[in-house]
N, C-alpha and C positions, 0 to 999 in steps of 0.2 A: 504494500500500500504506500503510495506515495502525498505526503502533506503538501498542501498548496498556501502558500505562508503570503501573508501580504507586506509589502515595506514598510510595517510604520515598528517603532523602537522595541515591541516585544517580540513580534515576530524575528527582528535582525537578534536580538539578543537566543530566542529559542534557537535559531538557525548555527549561532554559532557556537548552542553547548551540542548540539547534533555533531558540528565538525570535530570541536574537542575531544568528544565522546568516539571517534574513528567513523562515524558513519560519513554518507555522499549527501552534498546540495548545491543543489546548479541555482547559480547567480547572474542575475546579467551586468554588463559591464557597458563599456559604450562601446564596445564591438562586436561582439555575440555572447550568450550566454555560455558560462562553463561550468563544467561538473567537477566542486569543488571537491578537494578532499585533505586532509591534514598533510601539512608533504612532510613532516619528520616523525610521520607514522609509516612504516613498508606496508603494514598490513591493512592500512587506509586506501592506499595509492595501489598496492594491489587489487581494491576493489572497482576503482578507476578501469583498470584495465579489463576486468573481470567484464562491468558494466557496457562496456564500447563493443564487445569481441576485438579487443585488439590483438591482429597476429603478433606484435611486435613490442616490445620494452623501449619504447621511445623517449627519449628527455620532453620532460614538462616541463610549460614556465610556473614558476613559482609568483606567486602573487603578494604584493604588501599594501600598506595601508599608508606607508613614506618612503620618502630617499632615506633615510636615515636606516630605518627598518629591511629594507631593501638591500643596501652595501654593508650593513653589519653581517651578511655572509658568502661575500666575494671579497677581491681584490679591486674597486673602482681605481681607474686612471682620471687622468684629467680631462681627457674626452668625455667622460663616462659624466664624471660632473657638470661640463658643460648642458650635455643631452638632456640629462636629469632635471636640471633648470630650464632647459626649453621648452620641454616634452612630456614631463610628469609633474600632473596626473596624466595618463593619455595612451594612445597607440602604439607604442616603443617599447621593446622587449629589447635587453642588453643582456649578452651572452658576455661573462667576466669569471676570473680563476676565483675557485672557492676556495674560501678559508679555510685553514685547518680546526679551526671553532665552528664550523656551520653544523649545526645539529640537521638539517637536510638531508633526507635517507636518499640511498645508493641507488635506490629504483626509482627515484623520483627526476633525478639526471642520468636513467642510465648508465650508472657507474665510470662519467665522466670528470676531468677535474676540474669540469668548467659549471657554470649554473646559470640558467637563466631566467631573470629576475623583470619586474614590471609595479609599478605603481597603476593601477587602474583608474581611467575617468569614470564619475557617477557615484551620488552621493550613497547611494546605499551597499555597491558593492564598498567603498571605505568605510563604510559605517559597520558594514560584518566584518571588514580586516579587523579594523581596531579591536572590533568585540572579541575576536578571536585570540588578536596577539601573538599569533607565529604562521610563516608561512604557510599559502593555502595552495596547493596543485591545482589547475583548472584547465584541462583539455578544454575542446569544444562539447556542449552536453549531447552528442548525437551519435548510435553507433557508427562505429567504422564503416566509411564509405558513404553518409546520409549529407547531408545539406545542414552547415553551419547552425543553429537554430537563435535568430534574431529575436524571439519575443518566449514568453513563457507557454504559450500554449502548444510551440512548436518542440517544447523539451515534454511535456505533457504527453503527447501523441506517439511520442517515438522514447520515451523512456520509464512511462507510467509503471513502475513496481521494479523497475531497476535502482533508482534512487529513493533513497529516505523522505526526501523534501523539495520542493521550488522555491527560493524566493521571489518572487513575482516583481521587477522592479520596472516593469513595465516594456516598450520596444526598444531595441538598442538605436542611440543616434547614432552609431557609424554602420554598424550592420557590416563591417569589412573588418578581418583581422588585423592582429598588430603588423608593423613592420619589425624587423628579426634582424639587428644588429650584431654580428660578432666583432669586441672586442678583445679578445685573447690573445692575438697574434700586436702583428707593430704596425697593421694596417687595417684600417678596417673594413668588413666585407659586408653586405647585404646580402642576409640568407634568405628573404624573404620581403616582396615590397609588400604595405598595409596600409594603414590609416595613416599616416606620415608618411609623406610623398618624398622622390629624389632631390627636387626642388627645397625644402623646407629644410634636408639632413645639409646638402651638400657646401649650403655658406660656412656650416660650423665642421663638417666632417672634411673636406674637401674632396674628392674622386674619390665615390665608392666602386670596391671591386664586386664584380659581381657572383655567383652561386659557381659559374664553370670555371673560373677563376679557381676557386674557395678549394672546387673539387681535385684541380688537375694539380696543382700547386701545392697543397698543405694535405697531404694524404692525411695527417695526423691529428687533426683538426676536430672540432666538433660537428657532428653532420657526419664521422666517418666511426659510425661508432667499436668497430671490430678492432681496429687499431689501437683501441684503449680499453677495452673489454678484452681482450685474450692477457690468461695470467701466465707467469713465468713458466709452471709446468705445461709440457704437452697436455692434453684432453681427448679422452679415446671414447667416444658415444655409444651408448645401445651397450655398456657392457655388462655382460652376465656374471661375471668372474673376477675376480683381482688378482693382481702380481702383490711378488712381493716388496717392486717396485713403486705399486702406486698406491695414492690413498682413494676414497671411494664416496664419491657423492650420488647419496642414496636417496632413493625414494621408494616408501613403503614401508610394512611391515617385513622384519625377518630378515636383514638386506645380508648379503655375504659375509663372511667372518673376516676383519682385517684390523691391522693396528691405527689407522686414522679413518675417520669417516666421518663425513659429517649429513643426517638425514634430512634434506628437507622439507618433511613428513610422514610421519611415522604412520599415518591414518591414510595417508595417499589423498589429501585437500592441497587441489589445486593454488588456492588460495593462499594458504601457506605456504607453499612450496614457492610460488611467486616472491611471496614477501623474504622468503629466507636467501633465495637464491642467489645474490650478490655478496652478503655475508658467507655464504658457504664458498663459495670459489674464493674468496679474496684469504678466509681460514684456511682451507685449504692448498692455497699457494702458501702463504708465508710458512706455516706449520712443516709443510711436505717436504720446502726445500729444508727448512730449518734439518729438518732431519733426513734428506739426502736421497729423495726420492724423485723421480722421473717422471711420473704420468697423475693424472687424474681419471679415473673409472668414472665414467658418469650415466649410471643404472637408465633405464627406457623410463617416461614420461609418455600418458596416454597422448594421444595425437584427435583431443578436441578441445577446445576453452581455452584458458587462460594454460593448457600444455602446448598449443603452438609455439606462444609466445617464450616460452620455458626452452622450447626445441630452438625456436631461431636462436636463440641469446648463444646455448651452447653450440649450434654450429657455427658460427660466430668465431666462438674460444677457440673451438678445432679445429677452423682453418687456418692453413700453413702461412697463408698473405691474407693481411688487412683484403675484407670487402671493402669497397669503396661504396658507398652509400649515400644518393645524391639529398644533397641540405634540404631540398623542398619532403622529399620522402620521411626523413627523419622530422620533421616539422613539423610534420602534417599531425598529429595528436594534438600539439599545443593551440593552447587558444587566444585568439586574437588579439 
């Protein structure tokens, strides 16, 4: 059953012990609505994905309520400030290095070292930041592959009993997503044009590069996510067995008998196994080499739900070269 919550001070308040509390509420912003969810919860931001059918572990932008709030878990440059003061509140999403303080779970950047961050325009989507007080994940609220959803009824019709809640803030004024800034590198690139046009960036940014740039140029980049997702160990898929070279990321009951393992559900919930999956590879990289081992076993995952999304991430780790993975593709989760 999904709540249909109106703007005014008790509803933003009920809405944002919902988020607290790890549940989904799609908010509208002034670019389309997004389906919020706590981003330094995995097992929130797992149901994000859950809720969309996303094949894929894509980076969200994180959402705030200030600049302030915003950059206390990146690395801002001086561009970044600049933009900040032009542009927020507003359509600009800035992709910037995260801090070693960002409490921001690993599945909410795709296990990135970058984060992408946003102050939103619209009084009521600030009026839940604040309520909330820590960053809030916010795809677009519509599944995978559906049409952006601009107003509340259209999150209504295409997500009724997927989410917890609507807040109803009525039609978005811009109705186009954010523009999608990377700052990480010494130049900056346009992963995405949005609501903030080239015209508007380019007096304060000077020549933006653009997405095929980003791609051919910075394999290592944001947007290429295989290149920062594969851990030091090899990773051997579908295995049934272990050496006594590797450690063993399990899923299930009863997994193989081995000296390292780590199960990403013992009950076989997709769900969790989502949420664990990042913390388990990254344990099991430092652990493994700690003690001098070569592979990662990584047990079969059913191949429906939120186990796609599970299977792409580890074919990912197991390939021998970075996927290249075009910036709009990896984009496409976040919201405008």
């Amino acid at each position: 059953m999904t709540d249909i919550l109106k703007a005014d001070p008790a509803s933003i308040a009920r809405a944002a012990e919902l988020l607290l509390d790890g549940k989904l509420v799609a908010f509208g912003t002034e670019t389309v609505y997004g389906l919020g969810a706590l981003a330094t919860s995995s097992s929130a931001v797992a149901q994000i994905f859950a809720a969309k059918d996303r094949p894929r572990f894509n980076p969200l932008i994180s959402h705030f309520a200030s600049t302030e709030a915003a950059f206390a878990h990146v690395e801002p440059t001086e561009l970044a400030y600049r933009l900040a003061e032009a542009f927020w509140p507003g359509p600009l999403t800035l992709i910037l290095p995260r801090k070693s303080s960002s409490t921001i779970c690993d599945l909410a950047s795709a296990g990135l070292p970058t984060i992408a961050v946003r102050v939103p325009r619209g009084n009521t989507a600030l009026a839940l930041l604040e309520a909330v007080g820590e960053p809030v994940a916010a795809p677009s609220a519509n599944p995978s592959g559906r049409v952006s959803p601009s107003d509340a009824f259209h999150v209504l019709r295409n997500m009724h009993g997927r989410v917890d809640a609507i807040l109803d803030s009525g039609p978005c004024s811009v109705g186009l997503e954010s523009t999608v800034i990377d700052l990480s590198r010494e130049v900056p690139f346009m992963l995405r044009p949005g609501g903030i046009t080239l015209e508007q960036l380019e007096p304060i940014c000077g020549v933006l590069r653009n997405p095929d740039d980003y791609a051919s140029k910075l394999p290592s980049s944001p947007g290429m996510l295989a290149s920062h997702y594969a851990p030091g160990l090899h990773v051997r898929l579908n295995a049934e067995n272990v050496g006594n070279d590797e450690a063993l990321l399990a899923f299930g009951p009863n997994p193989p008998k081995t000296g390292l393992v780590f199960n990403l559900s013992e009950t076989g919930n997709l769900e969790e196994a989502a949420a664990r999956l990042f913390a388990g590879l990254r344990f099991l990289d430092s652990e493994g080499q700690r003690r001098g081992l070569t592979t990662i076993a990584a047990m079969p995952v059913p191949r429906h739900g939120l186990g796609l999304a599970i299977l792409d991430r580890l074919r990912r780790a197991a390939s021998p070269r970075p996927a290249v993975a075009g910036g709009d593709d990896d984009l496409e989760s976040m919201i405008g």
